[in-house]
C-alpha positions as a LaTeX table, in Angstrom:
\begin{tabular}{lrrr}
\hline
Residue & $x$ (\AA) & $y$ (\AA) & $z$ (\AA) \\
\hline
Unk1 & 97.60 & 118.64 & 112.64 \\
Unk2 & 99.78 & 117.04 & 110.03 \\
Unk3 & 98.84 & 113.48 & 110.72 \\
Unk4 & 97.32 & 112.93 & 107.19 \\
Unk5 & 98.97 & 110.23 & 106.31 \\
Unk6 & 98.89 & 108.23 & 109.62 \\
Unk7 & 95.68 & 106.15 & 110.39 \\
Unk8 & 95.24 & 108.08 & 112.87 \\
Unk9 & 94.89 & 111.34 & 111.16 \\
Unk10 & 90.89 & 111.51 & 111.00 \\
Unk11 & 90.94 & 110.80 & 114.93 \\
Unk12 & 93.51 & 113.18 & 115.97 \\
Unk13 & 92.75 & 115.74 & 114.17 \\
Unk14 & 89.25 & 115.63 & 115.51 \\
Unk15 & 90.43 & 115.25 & 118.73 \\
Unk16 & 92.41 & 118.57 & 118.15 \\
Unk17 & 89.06 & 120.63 & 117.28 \\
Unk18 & 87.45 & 119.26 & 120.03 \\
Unk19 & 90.16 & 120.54 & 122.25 \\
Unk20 & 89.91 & 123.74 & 120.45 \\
Unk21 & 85.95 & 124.16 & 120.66 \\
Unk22 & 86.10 & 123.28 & 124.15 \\
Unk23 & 89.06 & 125.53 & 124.72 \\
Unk24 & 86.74 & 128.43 & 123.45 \\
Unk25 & 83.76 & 127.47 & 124.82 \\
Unk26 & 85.68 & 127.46 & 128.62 \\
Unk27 & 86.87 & 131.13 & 127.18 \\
Unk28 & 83.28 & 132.68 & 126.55 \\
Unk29 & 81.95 & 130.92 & 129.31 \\
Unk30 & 84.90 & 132.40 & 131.98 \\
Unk31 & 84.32 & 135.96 & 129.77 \\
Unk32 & 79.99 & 135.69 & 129.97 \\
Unk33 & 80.66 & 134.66 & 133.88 \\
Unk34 & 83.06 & 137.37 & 134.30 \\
\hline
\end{tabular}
């Protein structure tokens, strides 16, 4: 995320660790299921 200087920055980059806490929350969930 190297959007700093854009507007948009703030709101992508939060976007991004969203995708990322999800993304590892789906992981432990598939690995607790497992």
């Amino acid at each position: 995320a190297g959007f700093v200087g854009l507007p948009l920055g703030p709101r992508i980059l939060r976007a991004e660790t969203a995708a990322v806490a999800a993304l590892t929350l789906a992981q432990s969930l598939a690995g607790w299921l497992r």
